[in-house]
Wavefront OBJ file of the C-alpha trace (Angstrom):
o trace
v -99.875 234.998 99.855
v -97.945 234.186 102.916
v -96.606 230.721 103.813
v -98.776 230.352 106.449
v -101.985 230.856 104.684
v -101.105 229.006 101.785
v -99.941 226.073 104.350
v -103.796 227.206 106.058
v -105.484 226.866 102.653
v -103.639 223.401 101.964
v -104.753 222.406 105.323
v -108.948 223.573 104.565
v -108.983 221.736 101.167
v -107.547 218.690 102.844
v -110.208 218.645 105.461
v -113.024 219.574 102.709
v -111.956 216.072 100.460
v -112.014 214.431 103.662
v -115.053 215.212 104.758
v -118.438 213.480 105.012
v -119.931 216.992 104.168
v -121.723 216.933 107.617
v -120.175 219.536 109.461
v -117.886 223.244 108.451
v -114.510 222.961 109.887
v -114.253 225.544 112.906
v -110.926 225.658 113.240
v -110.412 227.940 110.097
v -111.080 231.501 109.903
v -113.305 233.043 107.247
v -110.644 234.700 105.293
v -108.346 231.303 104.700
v -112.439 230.173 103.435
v -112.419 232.664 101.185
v -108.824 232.824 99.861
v -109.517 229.167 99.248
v -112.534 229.684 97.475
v -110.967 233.055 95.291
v -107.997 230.781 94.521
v -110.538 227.772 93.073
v -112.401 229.924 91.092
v -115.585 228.549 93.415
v -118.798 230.881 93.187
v -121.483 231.895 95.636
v -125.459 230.798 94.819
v -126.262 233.793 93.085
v -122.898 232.612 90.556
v -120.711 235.491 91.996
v -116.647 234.902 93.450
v -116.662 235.217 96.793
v -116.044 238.660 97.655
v -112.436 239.518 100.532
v -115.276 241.006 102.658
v -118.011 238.687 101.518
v -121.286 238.224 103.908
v -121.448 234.841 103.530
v -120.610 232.416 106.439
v -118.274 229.812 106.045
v -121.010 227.485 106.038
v -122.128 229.288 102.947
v -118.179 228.629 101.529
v -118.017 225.280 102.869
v -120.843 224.285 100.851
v -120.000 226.223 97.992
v -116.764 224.205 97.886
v -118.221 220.465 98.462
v -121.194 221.530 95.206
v -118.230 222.509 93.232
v -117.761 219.698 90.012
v -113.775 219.161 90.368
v -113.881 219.007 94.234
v -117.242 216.501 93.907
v -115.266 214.620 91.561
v -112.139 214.176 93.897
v -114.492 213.383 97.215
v -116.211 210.501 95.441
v -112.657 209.132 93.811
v -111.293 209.221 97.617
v -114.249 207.452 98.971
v -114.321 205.034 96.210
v -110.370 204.075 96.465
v -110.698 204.447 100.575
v -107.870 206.358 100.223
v -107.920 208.029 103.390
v -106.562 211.989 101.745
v -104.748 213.448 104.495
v -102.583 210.326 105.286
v -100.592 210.342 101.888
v -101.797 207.476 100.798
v -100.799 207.176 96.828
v -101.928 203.917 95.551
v -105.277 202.256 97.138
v -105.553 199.117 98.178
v -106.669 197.026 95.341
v -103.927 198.306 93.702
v -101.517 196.993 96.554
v -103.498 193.874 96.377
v -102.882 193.260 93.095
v -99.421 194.326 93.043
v -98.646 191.373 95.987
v -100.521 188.663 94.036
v -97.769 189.683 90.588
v -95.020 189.614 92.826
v -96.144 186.472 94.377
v -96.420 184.832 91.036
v -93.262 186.204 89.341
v -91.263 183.241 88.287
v -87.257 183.889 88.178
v -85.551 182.582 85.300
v -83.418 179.860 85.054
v -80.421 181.823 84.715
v -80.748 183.914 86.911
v -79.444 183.923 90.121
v -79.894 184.870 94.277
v -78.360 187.944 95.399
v -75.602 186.487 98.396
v -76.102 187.703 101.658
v -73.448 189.666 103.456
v -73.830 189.998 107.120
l 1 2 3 4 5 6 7 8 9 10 11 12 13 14 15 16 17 18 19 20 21 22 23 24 25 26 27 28 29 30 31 32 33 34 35 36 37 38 39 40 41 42 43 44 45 46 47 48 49 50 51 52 53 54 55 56 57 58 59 60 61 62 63 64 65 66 67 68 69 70 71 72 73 74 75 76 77 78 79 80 81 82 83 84 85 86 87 88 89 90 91 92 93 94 95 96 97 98 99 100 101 102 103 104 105 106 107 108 109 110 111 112 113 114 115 116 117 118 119
């Protein structure tokens, strides 16, 4: 697979988690849809892989791809976090939350003491 469709394919899935499953992405041709779906293992209804010269329409492979468990799975986590998947986002923002109100409450010990400033 050539960098660019691999960088394509990376490019489809990221729009597919971030979606509100609403509308197919346009932008992408039908054969990065289907190398994404060969690559996922993702089936058509009838429980086939989509063929390289498949009739379906990407709508058909769109939806295929938001009914399929793992992706489901990964949608709902992203919505439930509000990480926002195509901003690189790593930790959400509980976590951050949480991680402020520790450091706020970290007590130094006795012994130790202040870096000096230089400057």
């Amino acid at each position: 697979m050539g960098r660019e469709k691999q960088q394509s394919c990376l490019n489809l899935l990221r729009r597919v988690y971030r979606s509100g499953g609403v509308s197919v992405p346009g932008d992408f041709k039908k054969d990065v849809f289907i190398l994404l779906c060969r690559t996922l293992k993702i089936k058509d209804a009838e429980g086939k892989f989509f063929a390289e010269k498949t009739s379906a329409t990407k709508e058909d492979m769109f939806n295929a791809l938001l009914a399929d468990e793992s992706i489901s799975t990964g949608r709902h986590e992203i919505q439930k976090t509000k990480i926002d998947a195509g901003k690189g986002a790593v930790l959400g923002r509980n976590v951050m939350e949480q991680i402020k109100a520790d450091t706020e409450a970290t007590q130094l010990p006795t012994w130790l003491t202040r870096v000096l400033e230089y400057g």
